[in-house]
C-alpha positions in Angstrom: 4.5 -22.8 8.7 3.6 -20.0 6.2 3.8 -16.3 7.5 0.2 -15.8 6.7 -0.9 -19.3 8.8 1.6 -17.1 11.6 -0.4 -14.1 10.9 -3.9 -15.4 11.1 -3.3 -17.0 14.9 -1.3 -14.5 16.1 -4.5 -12.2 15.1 -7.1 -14.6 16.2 -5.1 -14.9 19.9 -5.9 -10.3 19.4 -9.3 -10.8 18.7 -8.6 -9.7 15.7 -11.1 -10.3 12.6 -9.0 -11.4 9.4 -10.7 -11.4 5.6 -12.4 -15.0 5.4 -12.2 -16.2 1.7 -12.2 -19.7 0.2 -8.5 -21.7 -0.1 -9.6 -22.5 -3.8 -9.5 -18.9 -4.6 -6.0 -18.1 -3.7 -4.3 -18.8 -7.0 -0.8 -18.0 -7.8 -1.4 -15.5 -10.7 2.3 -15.8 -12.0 2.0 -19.4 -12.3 -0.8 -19.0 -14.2 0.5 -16.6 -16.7 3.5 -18.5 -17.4 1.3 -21.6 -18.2 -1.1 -19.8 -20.6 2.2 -17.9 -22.3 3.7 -21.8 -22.6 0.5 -22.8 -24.3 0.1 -20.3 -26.3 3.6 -21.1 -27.7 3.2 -24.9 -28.1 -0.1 -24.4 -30.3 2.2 -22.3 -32.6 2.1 -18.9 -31.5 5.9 -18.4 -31.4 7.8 -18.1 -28.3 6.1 -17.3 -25.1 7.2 -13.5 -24.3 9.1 -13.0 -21.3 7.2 -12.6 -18.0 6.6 -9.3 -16.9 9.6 -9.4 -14.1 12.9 -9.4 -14.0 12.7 -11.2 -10.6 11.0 -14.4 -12.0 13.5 -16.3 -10.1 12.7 -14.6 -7.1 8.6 -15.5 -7.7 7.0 -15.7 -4.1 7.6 -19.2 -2.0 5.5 -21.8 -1.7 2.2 -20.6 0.4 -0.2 -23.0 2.1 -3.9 -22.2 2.2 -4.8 -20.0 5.0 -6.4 -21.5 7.7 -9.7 -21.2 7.8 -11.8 -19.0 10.4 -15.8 -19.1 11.5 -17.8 -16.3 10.0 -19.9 -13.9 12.8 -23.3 -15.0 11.8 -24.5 -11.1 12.1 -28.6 -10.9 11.6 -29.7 -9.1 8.4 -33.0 -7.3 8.0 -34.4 -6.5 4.2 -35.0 -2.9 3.9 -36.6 -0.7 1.4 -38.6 -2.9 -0.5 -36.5 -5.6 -0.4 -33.7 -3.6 -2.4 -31.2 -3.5 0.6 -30.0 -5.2 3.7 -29.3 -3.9 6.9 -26.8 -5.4 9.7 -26.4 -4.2 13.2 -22.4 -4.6 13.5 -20.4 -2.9 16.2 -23.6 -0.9 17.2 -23.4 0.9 13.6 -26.1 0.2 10.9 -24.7 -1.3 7.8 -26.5 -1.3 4.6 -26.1 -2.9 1.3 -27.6 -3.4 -1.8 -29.2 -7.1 -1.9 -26.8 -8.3 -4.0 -24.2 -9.1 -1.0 -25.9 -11.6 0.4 -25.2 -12.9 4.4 -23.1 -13.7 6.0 -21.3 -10.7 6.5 -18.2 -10.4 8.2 -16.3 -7.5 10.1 -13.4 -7.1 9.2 -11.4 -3.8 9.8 -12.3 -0.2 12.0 -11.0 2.7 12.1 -11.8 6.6 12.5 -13.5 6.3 8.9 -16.1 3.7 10.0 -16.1 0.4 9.3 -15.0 -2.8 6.8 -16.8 -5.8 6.3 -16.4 -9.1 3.7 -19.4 -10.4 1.8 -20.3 -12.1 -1.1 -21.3 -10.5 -4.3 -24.4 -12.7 -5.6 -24.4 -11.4 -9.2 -20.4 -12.0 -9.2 -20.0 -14.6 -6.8 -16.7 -12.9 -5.3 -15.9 -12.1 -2.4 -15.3 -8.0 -2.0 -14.0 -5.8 1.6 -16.9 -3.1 1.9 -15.8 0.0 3.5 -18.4 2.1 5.1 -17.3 5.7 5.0 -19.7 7.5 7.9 -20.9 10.6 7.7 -18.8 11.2 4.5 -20.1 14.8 4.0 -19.6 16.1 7.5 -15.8 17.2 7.0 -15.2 19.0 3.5 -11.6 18.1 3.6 -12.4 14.0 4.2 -15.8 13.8 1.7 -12.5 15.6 -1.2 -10.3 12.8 0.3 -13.3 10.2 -0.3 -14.2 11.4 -4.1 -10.5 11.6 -4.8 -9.9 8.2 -4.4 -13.1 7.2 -5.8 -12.0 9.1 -9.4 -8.2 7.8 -9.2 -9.1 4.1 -8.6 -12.0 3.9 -10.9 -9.5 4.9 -14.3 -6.7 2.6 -12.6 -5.8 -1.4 -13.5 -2.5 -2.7 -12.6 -2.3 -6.1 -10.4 -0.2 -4.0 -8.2 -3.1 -1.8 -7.1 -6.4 -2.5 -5.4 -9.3 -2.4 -7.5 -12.7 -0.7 -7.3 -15.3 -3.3 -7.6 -18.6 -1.2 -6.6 -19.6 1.8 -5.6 -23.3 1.0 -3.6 -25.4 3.5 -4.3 -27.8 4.9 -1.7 -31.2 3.7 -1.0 -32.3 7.5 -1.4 -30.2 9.4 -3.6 -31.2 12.8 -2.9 -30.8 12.4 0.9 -27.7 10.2 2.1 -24.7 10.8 4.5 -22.7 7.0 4.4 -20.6 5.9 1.1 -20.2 2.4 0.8 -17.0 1.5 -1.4 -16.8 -2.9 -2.5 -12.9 -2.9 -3.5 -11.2 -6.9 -4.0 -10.9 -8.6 -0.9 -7.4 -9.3 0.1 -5.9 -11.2 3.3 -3.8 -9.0 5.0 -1.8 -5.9 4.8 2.2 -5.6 4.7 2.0 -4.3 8.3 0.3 -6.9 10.0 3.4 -9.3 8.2 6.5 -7.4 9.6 4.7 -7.0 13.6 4.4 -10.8 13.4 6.7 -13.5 14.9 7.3 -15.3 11.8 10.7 -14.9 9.6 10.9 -13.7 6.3 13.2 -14.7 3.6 14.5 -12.3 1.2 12.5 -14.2 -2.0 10.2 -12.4 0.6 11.9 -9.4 0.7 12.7 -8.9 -3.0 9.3 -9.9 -4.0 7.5 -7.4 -1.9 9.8 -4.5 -2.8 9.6 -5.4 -6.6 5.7 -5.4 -6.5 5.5 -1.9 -4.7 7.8 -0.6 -7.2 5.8 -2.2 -10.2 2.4 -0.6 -8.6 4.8 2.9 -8.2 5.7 3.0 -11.6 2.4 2.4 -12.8 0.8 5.3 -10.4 3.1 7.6 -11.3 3.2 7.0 -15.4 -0.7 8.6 -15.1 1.1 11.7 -13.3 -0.3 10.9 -10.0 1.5 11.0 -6.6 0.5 8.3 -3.8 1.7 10.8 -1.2 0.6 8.3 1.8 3.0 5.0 0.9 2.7 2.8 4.8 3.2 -0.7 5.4 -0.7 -0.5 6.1 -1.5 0.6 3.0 0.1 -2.3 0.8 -2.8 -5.3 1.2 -1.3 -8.7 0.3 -3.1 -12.2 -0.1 -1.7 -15.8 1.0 -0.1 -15.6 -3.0 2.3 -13.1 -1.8 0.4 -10.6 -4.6 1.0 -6.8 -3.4 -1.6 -4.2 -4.6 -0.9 -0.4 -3.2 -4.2 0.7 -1.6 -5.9 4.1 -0.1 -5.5 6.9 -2.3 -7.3 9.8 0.1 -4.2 11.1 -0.4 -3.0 11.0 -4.0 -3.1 13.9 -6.5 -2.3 14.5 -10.0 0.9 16.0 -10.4 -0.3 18.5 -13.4 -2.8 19.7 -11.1 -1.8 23.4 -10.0 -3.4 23.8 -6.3 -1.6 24.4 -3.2 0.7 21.1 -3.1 -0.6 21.0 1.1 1.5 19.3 3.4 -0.3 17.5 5.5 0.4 14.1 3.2 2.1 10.8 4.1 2.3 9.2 8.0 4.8 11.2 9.8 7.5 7.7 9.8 7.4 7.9 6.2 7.6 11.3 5.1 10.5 12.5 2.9 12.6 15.6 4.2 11.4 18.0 1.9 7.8 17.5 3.2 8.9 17.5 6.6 10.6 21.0 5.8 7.0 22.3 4.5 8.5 22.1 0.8 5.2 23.1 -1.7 6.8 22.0 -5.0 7.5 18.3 -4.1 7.6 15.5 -6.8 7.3 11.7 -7.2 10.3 11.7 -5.5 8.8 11.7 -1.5 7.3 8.6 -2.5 10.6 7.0 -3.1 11.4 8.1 0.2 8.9 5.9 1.9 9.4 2.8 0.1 12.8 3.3 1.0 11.8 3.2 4.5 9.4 0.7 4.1 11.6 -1.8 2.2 14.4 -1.1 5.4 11.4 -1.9 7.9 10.5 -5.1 6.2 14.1 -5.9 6.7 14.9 -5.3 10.2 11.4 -5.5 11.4 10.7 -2.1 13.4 10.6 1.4 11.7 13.4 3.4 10.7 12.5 6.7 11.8 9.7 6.6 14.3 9.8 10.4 15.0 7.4 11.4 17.9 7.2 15.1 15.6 7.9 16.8 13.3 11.8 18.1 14.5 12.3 14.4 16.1 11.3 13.3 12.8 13.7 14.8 10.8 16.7 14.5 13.7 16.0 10.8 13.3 16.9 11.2 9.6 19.8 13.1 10.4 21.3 11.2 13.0 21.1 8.4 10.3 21.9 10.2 6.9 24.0 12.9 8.5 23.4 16.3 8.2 23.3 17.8 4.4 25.6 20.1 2.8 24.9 23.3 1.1 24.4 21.9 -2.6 21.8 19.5 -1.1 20.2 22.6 0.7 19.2 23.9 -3.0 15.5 22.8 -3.0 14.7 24.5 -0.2 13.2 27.8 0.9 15.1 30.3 2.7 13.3 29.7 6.0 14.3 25.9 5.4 17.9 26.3 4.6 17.8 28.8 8.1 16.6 25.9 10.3 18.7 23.3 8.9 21.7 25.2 9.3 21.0 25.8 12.9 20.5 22.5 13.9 23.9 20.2 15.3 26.1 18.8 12.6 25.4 14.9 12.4 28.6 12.6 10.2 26.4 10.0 8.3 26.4 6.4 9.9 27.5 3.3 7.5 23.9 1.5 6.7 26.3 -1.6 7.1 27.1 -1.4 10.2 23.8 -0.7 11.4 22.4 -3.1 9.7 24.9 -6.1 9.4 22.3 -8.2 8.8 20.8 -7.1 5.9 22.1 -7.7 2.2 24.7 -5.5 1.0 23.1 -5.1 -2.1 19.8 -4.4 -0.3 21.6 -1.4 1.5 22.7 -0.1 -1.5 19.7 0.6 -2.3 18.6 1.8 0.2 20.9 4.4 1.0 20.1 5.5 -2.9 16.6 5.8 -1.9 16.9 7.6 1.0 18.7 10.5 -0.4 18.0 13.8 1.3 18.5 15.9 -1.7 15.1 14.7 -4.0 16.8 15.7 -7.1 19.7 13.2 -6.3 17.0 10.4 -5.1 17.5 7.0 -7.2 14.8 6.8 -10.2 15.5 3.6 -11.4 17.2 -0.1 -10.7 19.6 -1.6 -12.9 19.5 -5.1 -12.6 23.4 -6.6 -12.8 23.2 -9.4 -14.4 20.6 -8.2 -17.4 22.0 -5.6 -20.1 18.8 -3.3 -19.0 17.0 -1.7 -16.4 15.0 -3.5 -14.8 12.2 -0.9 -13.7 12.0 2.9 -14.1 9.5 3.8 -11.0 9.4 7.2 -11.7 8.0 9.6 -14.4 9.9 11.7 -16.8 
């Protein structure tokens, strides 16, 4: 049994809607490349060049088509001429250009409104639609909406969800709702580790390596994620990873107020927790650090109730720091830390016997309390170079 086919019943026993999309469309994209790159060198084109990982022996298992699930036959009414159709889904009105033609199927809801799968006529792929309600209401969310909007629109990596449509309003002078069409994927890295079903460390490794691939990318265009979650990292039944919801990124040349509400509280690196303005790529090492030890023992690392259980969690793990690695810090900061009870570091191998020594290693290199001292690259062992440089400069 594949951990998606786990997945999909253990959400369908929750009620849960999952992303319904044909089996045929699940195609393993590595695979792929390799065969075009071995044609290309057959018909005389020299060599094929060397796939785009390191980790090509550690390519994603074996996956079975996920199984399929009934789509919600929701009624549609044309509005506006015929230029739009309207759905009635979770007592909310829902309305799309033509194009996506029913069935429609919910998806996803949350405090931002709602997501639904349809089908793009003019494309014939499938897209998630995510209805952002009342988008103008709150200045702060409608910045949050346009910012992600202008990031994803100038991005294309495989590691990181695309923008396939923005739906424009039947009445463009008068409008509250954005409707965003971004690729449809299955599932999201969070709904994988709360499952029943094991992982294998191909798993592991392959998840990691694709987060870090998407990192490296985000940050080469000087832009910070600043909200890395096992909820934001969509997957499909391919095992492909693509780093989504970017309400939170900003460019790192921009020279505004760095604030400090950014990432979920379990994720957050010390020097955010410790109100630190001039931050870098480096908090978003920090939570793939913790992400990539949550995938491993299946429950969160630091599940801090606040913000001073948050950062006693760290401590009781990583110990207390000394005074060099109190150098980033305001005065205020280095006061507080200094107060709090000395904790010695625990060994990551002990706590975690089960996990791969190597994997630990890392690990502990990532979650490094002093961000100047915070790994910034992997070098791979066995090859004479590094293997990927996730961040910038």
């Amino acid at each position: 049994m594949t951990v998606f086919t786990e997945v999909r019943r253990e959400r369908e026993r929750e009620s849960t809607d999952l992303f319904d999309q044909n089996p045929s469309q699940h195609i393993n994209q590595t695979d792929k490349r390799k065969k075009e790159e071995n044609n290309r060198a057959m018909e005389g084109g020299g060599a094929a060049p060397p796939a785009d990982t390191v980790m090509s022996d550690a390519a994603p298992p074996p996956q079975q088509p996920p199984v399929a699930m009934g789509i919600e036959n929701i009624p549609a009414t044309l509005s506006h001429g015929g230029r739009f159709i309207q759905y009635n889904i979770f007592g909310n009105i829902f309305e799309v250009t033509a194009k996506y033609k029913p069935p429609i199927m919910p998806i996803g809801k949350g405090a931002y409104g709602i997501v639904c799968s349809a089908l793009n006529s003019e494309t014939n792929e499938h897209v998630a639609i995510k209805k952002i309600a009342n988008a103008f209401d709150n200045k702060i969310d409608a910045k949050r909406t346009l910012r992600e909007i202008k990031l994803l629109r100038h991005m294309d990596h495989e590691n990181v969800v695309a923008i396939r449509d923005i739906v424009p309003p039947p009445q463009r002078e008068i409008f509250n709702d954005v409707y965003i069409a971004y690729e449809l994927m299955d599932t999201d890295l969070h709904q994988i580790i709360r499952s029943n079903q094991a992982l294998s460390e191909e798993h592991c490794q392959y998840f990691l390596y694709q987060i870090l691939r998407g990192l490296k990318y985000i940050h080469s265009a000087n832009v910070l994620h600043r909200d890395l979650k096992p909820s934001n990292l969509l997957l499909n039944a391919n095992c492909d990873l693509k780093i989504c919801d970017f309400g939170l990124a900003r460019v790192t040349s921009e020279t505004d107020f760095m604030t400090e509400y950014v990432v979920t509280r379990w994720y957050r690196a010390p020097e955010l927790l410790l109100n630190s303005s001039d931050y870098t790529a480096a908090i978003d090492v920090w939570s793939v650090g913790c992400i990539f030890m949550e995938l491993m023992d299946r429950k969160p690392l630091f599940p801090g109730r606040d913000h001073v259980h948050q950062l006693r969690l760290l401590m009781e793990l990583i110990g207390t720091p000394s005074e060099a690695d109190l150098g980033f810090l305001n005065e205020n900061a280095k006061r507080y830390i200094r107060q709090l009870p000395l904790y010695r570091r625990q060994s990551f191998q002990e706590k975690f016997p089960h996990v791969h020594p190597e994997a630990i290693d890392l690990v502990e290199k990532m979650l490094t309390f002093d961000p100047r001292k915070r790994i910034t690259g992997i070098w791979h062992k066995r090859k004479s170079h590094l293997l990927l440089n996730f961040l910038v400069g």
